[in-house]
C-alpha positions, 0 to 999 in steps of 0.5 A, spaced: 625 583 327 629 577 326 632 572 330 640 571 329 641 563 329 647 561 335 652 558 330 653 550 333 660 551 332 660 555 337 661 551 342 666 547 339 672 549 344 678 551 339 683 546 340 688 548 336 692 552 340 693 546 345 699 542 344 696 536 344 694 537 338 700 539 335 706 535 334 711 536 336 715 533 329 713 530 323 712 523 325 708 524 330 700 523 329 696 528 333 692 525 339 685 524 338 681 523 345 676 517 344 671 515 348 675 508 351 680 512 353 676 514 360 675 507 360 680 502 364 683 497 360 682 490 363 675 492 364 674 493 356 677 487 355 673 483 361 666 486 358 669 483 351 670 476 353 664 471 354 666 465 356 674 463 356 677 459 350 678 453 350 684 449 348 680 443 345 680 445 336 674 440 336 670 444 340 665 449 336 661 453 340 656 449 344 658 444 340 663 438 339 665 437 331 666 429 329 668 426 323 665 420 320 664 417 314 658 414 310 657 412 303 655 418 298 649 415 298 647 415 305 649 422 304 645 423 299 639 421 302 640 424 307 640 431 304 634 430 300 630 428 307 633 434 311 631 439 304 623 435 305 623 437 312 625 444 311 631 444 315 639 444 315 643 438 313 647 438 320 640 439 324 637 433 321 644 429 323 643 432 330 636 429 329 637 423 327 642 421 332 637 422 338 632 419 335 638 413 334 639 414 342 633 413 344 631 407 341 638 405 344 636 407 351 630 404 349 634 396 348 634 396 341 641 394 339 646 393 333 645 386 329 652 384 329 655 378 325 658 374 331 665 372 329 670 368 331 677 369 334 681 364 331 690 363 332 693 366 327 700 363 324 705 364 319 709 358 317 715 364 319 712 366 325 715 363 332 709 363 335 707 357 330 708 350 334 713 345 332 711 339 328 714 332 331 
């Protein structure tokens, strides 16, 4: 004796005959339920927002961006050095301006050339002192 198979089918309720799905003039799309329609709006979008954003454009994830310039040789060697260690241009930047903090914060400081204000003047200029 064979057993008939339940048709899947079957148990899909026939939704054709509701007015939902039919509608009522040519530009009207049907209706589709969907699983977010049961779901409250505002909370959909507060489970999608993580962090609220910020209005600082520099401002990339937990990071903030800086510019700033060095010579294309400087670049280079530091490229290579990044790709000997195994690790990303950015992340060997990141590295060498912590160690360059430490041995900052460890007393180590620029050696810069000490200049000398002098006054400047212009023989046009009004600031310059009169001659007797």
């Amino acid at each position: 004796m064979t057993k008939k198979r339940k048709n899947p089918l079957d148990n899909i309720p026939d939704q054709s005959s509701t007015p939902e799905s039919q509608p009522t003039s040519r530009r009207r799309r049907p209706s589709f339920n969907t699983p977010t329609d049961q779901i409250n709006p505002a909370d959909v979008q507060q489970i999608g927002t993580p962090e609220p954003k910020t209005t600082d454009p520099r401002k990339a994830g937990k990071y903030k961006r800086e510019a700033i310039t060095l010579p294309p040789a400087q670049v280079e060697h530091i490229k290579q050095l990044a790709e000997e260690n195994q690790m990303s241009k950015l992340a060997f930047y990141r590295w060498l301006v912590d160690i360059a903090l430490q041995q900052y914060d460890t007393g180590q400081r620029p050696d810069l050339p000490i200049i000398v204000a002098q006054e400047a003047t212009k023989a046009h200029w009004s600031s310059k002192p009169e001659e007797s």
